[in-house]
C-alpha positions, -999 to 999 in steps of 0.1 A, spaced: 0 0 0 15 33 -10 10 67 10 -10 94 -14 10 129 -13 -10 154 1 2 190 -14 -4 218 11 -3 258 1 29 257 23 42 232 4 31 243 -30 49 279 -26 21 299 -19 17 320 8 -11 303 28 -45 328 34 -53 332 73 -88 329 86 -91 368 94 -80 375 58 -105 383 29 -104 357 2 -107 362 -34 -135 375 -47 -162 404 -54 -154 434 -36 -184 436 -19 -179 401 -5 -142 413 1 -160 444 25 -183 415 45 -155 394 52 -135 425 63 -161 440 87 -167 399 103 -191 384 83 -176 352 71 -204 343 47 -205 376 29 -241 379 25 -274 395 47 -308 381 52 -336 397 56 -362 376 86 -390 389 91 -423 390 77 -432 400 34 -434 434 34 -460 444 2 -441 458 -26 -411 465 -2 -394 433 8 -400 397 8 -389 371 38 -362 357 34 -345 386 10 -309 379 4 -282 410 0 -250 405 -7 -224 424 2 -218 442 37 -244 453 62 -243 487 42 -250 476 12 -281 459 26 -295 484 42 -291 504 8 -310 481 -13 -339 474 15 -339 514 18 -373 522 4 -386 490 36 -360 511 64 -375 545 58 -409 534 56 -403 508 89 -371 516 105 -376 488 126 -365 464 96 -331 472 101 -330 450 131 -345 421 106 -314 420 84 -290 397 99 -256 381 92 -254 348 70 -229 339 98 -260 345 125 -287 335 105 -291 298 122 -295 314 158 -319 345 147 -341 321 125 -348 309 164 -349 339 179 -374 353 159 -402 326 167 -390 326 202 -410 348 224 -390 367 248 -363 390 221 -360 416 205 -363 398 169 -393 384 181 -411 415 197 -400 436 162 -410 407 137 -449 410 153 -445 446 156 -441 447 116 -465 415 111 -493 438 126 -496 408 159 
């Protein structure tokens, strides 16, 4: 049985990338990786929003760029900003916001009209 060589960035000559640096890509995905947001993209959780915003909205980019293309929703309900989370914290406020007790719960109602 023969060993199978395993070729490392190290070992390849290439400088290996660190977990706090930004990877290749799109710039904007270059500015969410910067700022913390490993997954590069923002999602928007709480409830359709007629003509304004649909659950479940995806932006790309960082958090500023989100807010900019869900601008027409923020003016109109500033409370929406609170809505658009992280990729990165997505799995916990997915909870949160069905959970009563939190702040993504009490502003997801507030908007739904409960």
């Amino acid at each position: 049985m023969t060993k199978k060589q395993v070729s490392t960035p190290a070992m390849d000559g290439e400088t290996p990338v660190k977990p706090d640096q930004p990877k290749e890509g799109p710039p904007a995905v270059k500015a969410a990786l910067a700022e913390g947001n490993r997954s590069g993209i923002y999602c928007y959780i709480g409830p359709n929003l007629a003509g304004l915003l649909q659950h479940g909205a995806i932006f790309r980019g960082s958090r500023a760029d989100a807010l900019r293309a869900a601008a027409d929703a923020v003016r109109q309900y500033p409370v929406v900003k609170t809505l658009i989370v992280s990729g990165d914290a997505l799995p916990d406020a997915r909870i949160q916001v069905k959970t009563p007790g939190n702040a993504l719960y009490v502003n997801a109602r507030r908007l739904a009209g409960n």
